[in-house]
N, C-alpha and C positions, 0 to 999 in steps of 0.2 A: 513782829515777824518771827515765826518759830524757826531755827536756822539747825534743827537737828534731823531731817526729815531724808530720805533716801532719794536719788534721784529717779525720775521717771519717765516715759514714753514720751521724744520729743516730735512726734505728729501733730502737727496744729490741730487746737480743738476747734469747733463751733463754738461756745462761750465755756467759761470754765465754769462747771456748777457749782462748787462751792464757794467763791469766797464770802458773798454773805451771806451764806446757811452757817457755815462754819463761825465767821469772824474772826478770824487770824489774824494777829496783830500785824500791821502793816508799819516795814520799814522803807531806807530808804537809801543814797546816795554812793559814789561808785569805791573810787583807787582806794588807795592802798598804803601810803605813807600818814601816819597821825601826824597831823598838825601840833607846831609845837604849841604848848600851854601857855595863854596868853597869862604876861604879870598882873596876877591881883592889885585892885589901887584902891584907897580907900575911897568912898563919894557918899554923899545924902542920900538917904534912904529913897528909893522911887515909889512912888504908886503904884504896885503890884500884888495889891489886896486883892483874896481869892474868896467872892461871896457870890450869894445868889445879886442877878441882876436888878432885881424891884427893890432888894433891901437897899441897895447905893442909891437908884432913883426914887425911892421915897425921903429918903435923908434930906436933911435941910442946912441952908446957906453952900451958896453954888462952889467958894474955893474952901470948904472944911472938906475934912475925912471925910470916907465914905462911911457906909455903918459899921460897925464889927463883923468879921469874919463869921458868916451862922453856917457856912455848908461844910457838910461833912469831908470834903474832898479838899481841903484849906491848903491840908500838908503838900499834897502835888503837885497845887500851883505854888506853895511856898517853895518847894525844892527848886523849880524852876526859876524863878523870883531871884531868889538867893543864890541861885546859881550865876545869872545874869549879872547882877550885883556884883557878885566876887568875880569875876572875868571881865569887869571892865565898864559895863552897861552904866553911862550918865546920867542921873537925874533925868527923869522926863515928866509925862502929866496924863499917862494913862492907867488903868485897873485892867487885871484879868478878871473877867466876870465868868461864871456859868448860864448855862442855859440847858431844861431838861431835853433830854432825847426822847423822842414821840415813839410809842407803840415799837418800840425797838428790843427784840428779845424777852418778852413780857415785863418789860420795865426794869429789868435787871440791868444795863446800861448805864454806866455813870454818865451824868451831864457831862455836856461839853465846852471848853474853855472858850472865850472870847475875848478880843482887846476891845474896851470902851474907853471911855475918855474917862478918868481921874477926877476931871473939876470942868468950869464951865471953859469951853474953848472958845476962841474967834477966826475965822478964815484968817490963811496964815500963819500961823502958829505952827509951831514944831513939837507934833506929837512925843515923837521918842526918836534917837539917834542910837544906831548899833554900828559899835565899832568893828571894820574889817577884820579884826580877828575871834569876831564870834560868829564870822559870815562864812559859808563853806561854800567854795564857788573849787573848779578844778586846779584852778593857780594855785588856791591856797594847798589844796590836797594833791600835787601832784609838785607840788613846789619849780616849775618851772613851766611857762607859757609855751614856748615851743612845744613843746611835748604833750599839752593839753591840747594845741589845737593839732599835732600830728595825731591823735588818738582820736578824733573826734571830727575828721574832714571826709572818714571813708564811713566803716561800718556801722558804727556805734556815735549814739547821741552822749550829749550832756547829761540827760536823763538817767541813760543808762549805766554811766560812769558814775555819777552822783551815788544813786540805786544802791550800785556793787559796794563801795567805800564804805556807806552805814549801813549795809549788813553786817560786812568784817569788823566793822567797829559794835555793832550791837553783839557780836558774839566775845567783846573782851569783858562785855559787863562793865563795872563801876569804874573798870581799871582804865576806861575809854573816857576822855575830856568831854564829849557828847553825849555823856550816857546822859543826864540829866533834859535834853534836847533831843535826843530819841526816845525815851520817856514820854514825854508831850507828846510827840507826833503818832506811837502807837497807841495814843488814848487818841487820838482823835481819828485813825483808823482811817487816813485819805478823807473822812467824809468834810462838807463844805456848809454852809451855815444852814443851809436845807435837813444836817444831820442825814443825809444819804451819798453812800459812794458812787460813786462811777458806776455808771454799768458794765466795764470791764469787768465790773466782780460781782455781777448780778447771775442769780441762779440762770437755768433755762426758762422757769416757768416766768420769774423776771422779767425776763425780758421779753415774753409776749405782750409785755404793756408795752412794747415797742413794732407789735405788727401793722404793717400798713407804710410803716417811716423808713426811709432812706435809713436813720443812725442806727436800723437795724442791722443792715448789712456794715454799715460802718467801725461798729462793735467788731466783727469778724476780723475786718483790715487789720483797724488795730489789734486787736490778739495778735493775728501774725506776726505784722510788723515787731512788736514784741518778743514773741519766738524766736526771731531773726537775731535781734539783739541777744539774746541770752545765749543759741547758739556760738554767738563770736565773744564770748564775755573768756573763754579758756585763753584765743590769743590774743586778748588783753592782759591777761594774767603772764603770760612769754614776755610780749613785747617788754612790760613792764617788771620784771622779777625784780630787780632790784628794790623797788618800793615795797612790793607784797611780803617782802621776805621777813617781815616782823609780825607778819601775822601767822603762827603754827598750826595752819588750818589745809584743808584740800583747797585743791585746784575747785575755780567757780561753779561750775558742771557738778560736782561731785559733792562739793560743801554745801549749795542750794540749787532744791527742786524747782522746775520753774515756776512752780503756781505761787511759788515764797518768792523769786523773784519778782513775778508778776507783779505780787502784792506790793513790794516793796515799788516798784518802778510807777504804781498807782498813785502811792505817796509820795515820793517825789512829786510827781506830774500835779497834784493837787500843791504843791506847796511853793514847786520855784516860784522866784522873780525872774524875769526879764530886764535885766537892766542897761541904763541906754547911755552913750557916748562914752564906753570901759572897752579894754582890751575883750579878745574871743575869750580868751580862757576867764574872763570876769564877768560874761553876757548873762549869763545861768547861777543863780543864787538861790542859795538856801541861808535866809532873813531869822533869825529868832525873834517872835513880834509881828513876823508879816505871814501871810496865809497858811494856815487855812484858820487863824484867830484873827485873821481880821475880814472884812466884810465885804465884798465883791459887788460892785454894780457897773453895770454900762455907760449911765449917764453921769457921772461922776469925773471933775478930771483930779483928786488926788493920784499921786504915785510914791511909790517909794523910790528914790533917786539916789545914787552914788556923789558924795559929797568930801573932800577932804580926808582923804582916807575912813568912810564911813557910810550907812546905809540909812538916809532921812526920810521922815516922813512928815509933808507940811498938808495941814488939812484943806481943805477946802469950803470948808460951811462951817457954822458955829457948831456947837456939839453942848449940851448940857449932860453933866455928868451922870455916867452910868450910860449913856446911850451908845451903842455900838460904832466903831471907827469905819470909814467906808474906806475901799480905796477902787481906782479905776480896772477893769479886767484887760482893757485893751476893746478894739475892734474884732469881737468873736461874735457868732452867731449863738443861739441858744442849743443848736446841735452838737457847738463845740465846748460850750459852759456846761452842758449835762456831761457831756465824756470827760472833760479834765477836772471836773472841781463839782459835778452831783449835784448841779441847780439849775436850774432854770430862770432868765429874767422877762417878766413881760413885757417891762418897759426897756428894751433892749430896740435901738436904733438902727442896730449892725445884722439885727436876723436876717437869714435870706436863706431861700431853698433852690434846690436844684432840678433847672429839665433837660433833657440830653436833646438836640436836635442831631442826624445826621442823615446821610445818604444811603441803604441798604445796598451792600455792593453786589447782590442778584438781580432788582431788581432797578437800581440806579434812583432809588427812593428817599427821599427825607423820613427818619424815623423821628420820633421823642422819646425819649425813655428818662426815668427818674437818675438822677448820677448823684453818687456815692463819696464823691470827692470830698480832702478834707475843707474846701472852702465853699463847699455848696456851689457850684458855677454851673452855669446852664452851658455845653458845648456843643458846638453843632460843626458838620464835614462834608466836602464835597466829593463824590465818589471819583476816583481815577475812571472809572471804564465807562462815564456818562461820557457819548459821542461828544458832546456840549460843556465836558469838563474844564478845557481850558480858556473858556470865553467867560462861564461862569466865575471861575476862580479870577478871572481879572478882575469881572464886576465885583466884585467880594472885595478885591486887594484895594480897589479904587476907590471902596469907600470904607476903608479902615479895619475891614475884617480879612482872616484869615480861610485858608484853606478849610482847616479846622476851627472854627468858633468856640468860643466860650460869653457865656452871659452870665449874668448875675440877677436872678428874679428877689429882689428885695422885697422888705416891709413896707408897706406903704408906696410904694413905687410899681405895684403890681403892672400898673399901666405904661408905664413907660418902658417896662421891659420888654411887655408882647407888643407893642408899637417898634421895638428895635429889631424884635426877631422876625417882624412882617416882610421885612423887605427879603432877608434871605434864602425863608422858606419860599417865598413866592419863584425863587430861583429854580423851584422842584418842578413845578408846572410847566415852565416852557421847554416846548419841544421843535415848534417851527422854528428854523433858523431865520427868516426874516425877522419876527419879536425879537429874537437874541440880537441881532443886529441890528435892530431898534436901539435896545434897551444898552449896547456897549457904543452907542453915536449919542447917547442922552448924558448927561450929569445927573451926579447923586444918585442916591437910595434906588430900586428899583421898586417904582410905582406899580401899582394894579395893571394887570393886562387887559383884563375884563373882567366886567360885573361876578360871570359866569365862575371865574378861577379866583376871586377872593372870594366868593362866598365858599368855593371848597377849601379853600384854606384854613377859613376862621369855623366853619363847619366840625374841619378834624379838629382844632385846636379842642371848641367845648367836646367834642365825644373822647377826647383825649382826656380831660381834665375831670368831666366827672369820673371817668374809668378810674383814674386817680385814685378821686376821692373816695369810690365805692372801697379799692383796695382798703380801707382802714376798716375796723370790726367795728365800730362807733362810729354816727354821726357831730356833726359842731352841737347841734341840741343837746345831746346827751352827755358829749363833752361836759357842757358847762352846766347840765344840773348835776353831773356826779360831785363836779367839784364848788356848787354851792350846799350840797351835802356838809361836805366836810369831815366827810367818816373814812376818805379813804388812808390806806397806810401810805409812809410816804416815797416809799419808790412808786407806786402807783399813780400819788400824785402830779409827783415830778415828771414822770412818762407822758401822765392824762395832761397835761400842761403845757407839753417837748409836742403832742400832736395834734393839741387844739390850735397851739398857733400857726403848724405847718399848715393847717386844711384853712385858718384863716388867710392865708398866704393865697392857698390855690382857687379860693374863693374870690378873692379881689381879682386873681388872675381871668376866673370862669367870667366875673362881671364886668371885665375890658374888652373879652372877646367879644359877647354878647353885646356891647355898647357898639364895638365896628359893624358888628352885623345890622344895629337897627338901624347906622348911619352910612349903609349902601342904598343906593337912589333905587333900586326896583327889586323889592322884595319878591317878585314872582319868577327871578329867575335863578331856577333850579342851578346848585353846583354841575360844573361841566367837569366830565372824565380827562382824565390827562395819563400820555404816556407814563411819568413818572410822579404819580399821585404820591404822596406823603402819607408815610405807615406810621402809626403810632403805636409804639410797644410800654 
């Protein structure tokens, strides 16, 4: 992260065009007090050989060395290595490997580092153990809990305290316990085993491989939201002087331009852990050994867990050496694996996209519109000035839904979602109070009125969903021959990938509605008009 740059115009941009035109080294994490320097101890050398990955996987006999060191980049992960080593790191039974970067800056790109396994592993086994004080979580850097979770309950995330700290630390240079761990992290530049960043740092032209998708506008959010953060990073710096006061630099504002902040809150974001059953100020880590060198899948349940004053990692499948370490990402969708960590999983369980149901408050209408949220949920609302508002909203409450709805249109589950959302939109149709008054003396869901008004239902649903789908510049056909090509670059990939699956999503959705339509008992009768017919935007 360059940290000599002038400050500049803090109006939110539309995406920032540079960071990867530029490539600007990306740092990361927040405060302000250096941690103190943990005691050096002696221990057995680890497996933290720095080769290409085929030379280790060609080698033979599964618990010898790997090969010798042949890549030219040896020293960087030996600095790293070594550094680990002499700060405490025990014996473990993994290799940093490289792997080249594709079509990245005409090849000028140094590969990128990865953790693989050392020797042959078995489920259960314990990859490598890093001891708490080579862990930078806010406790550690702000030396007291309290005070980490008073900083971090209002304006400012974890994130973004992390962020700030290795900046100020990467501006002391060598003279910083971390220089050799910020090192690492600005060679690997935020990017994720895809070797592509986030699209927070994707040009403009970038990120029209994002037209058509929700995480186009979602990019936008976040910038903001990031904005936001950077704006209150000065009284962070107040609240907190006494910590700062060993660094002889300006105030945050003034020291780092946002787009360097940016950067840096990118890597972060690509790097924490999440760790579970620790204090707030221990939730958010930053692992030496865990991401973005180690390997992200959805169906995976490795984790790295807090253990005894320590941060463990037990594998989960056997591993023959040289092969890359996995570990679990969590419950994210692929909208959310492209924005924090620049991949995409196919075989992700957890995808799911978003439809908005609501009520237009002119016209007292159920709309749909695409939503942007960060968990992809389909939400749907009942208009206050519908004559009918309060009888509806009981029917709603009575069967487990809100005012405001929210759904979730899943993978694989296409059908089950728009079978949940049947009942409510049907709520848009009725206008005679007799039906309503049917319908709140009945139990459960509310059932079909007539023939007439579920066919206009399921009618808008498909003219709703191809509209959709047209919204994208590409079809699923052409999706999947660009990417049996195989020629494209890889933010394109990653994109053509992030929207092949979305329109797979809306596709299982278009062929549930269509299944309700062929399984109404008289196809000859035309959708019937209704006061508050349901507008799809």
């Amino acid at each position: 992260i360059h940290t000599n740059r002038s400050p500049e115009s803090r109006a939110p941009p539309m995406a920032s065009p540079a960071l990867s035109g530029t490539h600007h080294r990306l740092l990361l994490p927040c405060f302000l007090r250096r941690l103190p320097r943990p005691r050096s101890r002696s221990c057995s050398r680890l497996r933290l050989d720095a080769c290409h990955a085929d030379t280790l996987l060609s080698s033979s006999g599964a618990q010898g060395p790997p090969g010798p060191a042949a890549c030219s980049s040896a020293s960087s992960a030996g600095g790293f290595s070594d550094w680990l080593l002499t700060n405490g790191l025990p014996p473990g039974k993994v290799a940093i490997l490289e792997r080249p970067v594709p079509c990245s800056r005409g090849g000028k790109d140094r590969p990128l580092h990865f953790v693989a396994a050392g020797q042959d592993l078995e489920a259960g086994d314990v990859a490598f153990e890093v001891p708490m004080s080579l862990v930078v979580t806010l406790e550690r850097v702000l030396g007291d809990e309290s005070v980490a979770e008073l900083l971090t309950t209002n304006k400012l995330s974890e994130l973004a305290c992390l962020a700030l700290y290795l900046m100020y630390e990467k501006k002391q240079g060598r003279d910083s316990l971390w220089y050799p761990y910020i090192k690492e992290l600005d060679r690997q530049r935020g990017r994720g085993q895809l070797a592509v960043e986030s699209p927070l740092l994707w040009t403009e032209s970038e990120l029209d491989y994002l037209n058509g998708s929700p995480m186009r506008d979602e990019v936008v959010v976040r910038d903001e939201g990031i904005r936001r953060e950077y704006n209150e990073l000065d009284t962070l710096w107040f609240m907190a002087g006494s910590l700062f006061k060993q660094y002889p630099f300006d105030v945050p504002t003034e020291a780092f331009p946002f787009e360097i902040f940016k950067q840096a809150f990118v890597a972060v974001q690509s790097c924490v852990v999440h760790l579970q059953k620790v204090s707030l100020a221990r939730r958010f880590a930053l692992v030496p050994l865990g991401p973005p060198l180690l390997t992200y899948k959805s169906n995976c349940k490795a984790m790295l867990t807090a253990v005894d004053g320590s941060v463990r990692l037990l594998v989960d499948r056997p591993y023959k050496a040289g092969e890359p370490i996995i570990v679990w990402c969590g419950p994210q969708p692929n909208s959310r694996l492209l924005l924090n960590y620049g991949f995409v999983d196919e075989d992700n369980p957890y995808d799911r996209i978003a439809i908005e149901v609501g009520f237009l408050k002119l016209f007292y209408s159920p709309y749909l519109v695409v939503v942007t949220k960060p968990k992809l949920l389909s939400q749907a609302s009942l208009n206050t000035e519908d004559p009918q508002y309060q009888e509806k909203r009981m029917v709603a409450q009575r069967n487990g839904k809100l005012a405001i709805q929210k759904f979730q249109v899943c993978v694989g589950k296409e059908k089950e979602t728009i079978s949940e959302m049947l009942p409510y939109l049907r709520l848009g149709y009725i206008s005679d109070p007799d039906e309503m008054q049917c319908i709140l003396s009945s139990e459960g869901d509310t059932c079909p009125v007539s023939p007439c008004s579920e066919r206009a239902v399921l009618d808008q649903l498909v003219v709703y969903l191809k509209s959709r789908l047209a919204g994208y510049p590409t079809t699923l056909d052409e999706d999947e021959s660009m990417l049996a090509d195989g020629s494209l670059e890889p933010k394109k990939e990653v994109a053509t990938r992030l929207v092949r699956l979305e329109k797979k999503m809306l596709h299982g959705c278009l062929q549930a509605a269509n299944e309700f339509i062929s399984g109404l008992p008289d196809h000859t009768v035309s959708p019937c008009p209704a006061l508050y017919a349901p507008e799809l935007k």
